[in-house]
C-alpha positions as a Python dict, from the first residue, in 0.01 Angstrom:
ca = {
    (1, 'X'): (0, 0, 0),
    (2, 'X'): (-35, 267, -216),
    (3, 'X'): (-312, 546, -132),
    (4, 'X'): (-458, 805, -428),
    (5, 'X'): (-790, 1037, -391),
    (6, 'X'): (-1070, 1006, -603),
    (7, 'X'): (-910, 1266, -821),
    (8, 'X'): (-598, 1103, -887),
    (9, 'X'): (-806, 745, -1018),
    (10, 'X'): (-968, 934, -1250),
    (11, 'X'): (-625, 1103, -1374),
    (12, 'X'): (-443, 798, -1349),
    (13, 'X'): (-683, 487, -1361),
    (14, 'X'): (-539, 296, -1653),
    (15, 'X'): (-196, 322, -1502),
    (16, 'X'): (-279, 232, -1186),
    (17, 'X'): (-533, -99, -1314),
    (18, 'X'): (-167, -175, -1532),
    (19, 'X'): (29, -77, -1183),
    (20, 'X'): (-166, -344, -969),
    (21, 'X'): (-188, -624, -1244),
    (22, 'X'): (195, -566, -1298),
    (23, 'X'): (273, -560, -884),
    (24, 'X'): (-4, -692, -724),
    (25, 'X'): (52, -383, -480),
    (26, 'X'): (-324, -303, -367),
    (27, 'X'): (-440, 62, -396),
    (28, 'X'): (-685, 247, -188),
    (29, 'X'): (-877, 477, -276),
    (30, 'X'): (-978, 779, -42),
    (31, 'X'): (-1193, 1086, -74),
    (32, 'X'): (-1236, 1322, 228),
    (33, 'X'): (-987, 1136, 392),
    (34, 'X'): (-1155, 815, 356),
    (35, 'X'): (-1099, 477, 243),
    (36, 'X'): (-1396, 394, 4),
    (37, 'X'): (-1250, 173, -246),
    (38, 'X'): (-985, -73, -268),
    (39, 'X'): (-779, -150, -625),
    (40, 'X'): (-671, -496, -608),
    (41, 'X'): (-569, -760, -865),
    (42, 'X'): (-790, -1010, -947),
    (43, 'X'): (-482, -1265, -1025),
    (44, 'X'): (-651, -1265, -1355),
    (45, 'X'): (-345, -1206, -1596),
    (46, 'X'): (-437, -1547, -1834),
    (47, 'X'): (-413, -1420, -2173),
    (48, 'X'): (-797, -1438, -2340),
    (49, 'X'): (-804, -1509, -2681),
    (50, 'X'): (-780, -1126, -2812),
    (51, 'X'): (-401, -1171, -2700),
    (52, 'X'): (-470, -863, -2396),
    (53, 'X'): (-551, -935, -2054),
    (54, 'X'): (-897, -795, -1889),
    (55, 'X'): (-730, -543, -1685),
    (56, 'X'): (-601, -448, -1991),
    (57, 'X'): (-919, -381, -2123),
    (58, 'X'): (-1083, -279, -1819),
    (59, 'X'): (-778, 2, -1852),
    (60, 'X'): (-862, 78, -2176),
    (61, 'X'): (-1234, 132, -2171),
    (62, 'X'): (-1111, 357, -1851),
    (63, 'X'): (-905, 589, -2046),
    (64, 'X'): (-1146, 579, -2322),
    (65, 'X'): (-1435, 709, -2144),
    (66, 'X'): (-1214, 1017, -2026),
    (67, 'X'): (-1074, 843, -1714),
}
């Protein structure tokens, strides 16, 4: 499992959401040396009708917003 601070979501979220979706490897999330979130696939990789998946736009909206 992989393991990334707070920090490093924020940097990297949209390749991470892609990561998961892609892998299914689950991510945690830690700040001060804690676990407080957990990145995991939602096995929801059916195309919708756009053509992109919703992690894909989840990802998106995530690097849009300055994440």
């Amino acid at each position: 499992m992989k393991t990334v601070t707070v920090l490093e979501l924020k940097a990297k979220a949209g390749d991470l959401v892609r990561s998961v979706m892609r892998t299914g490897e689950e991510v945690q999330i830690i700040d001060n040396d804690e676990v407080v979130a957990l990145l995991v696939s939602s096995g929801g990789t059916e195309k919708n009708k756009s053509g992109s998946t919703t992690l894909d736009k989840i990802a998106a909206e995530i690097n849009k917003n300055g994440g």
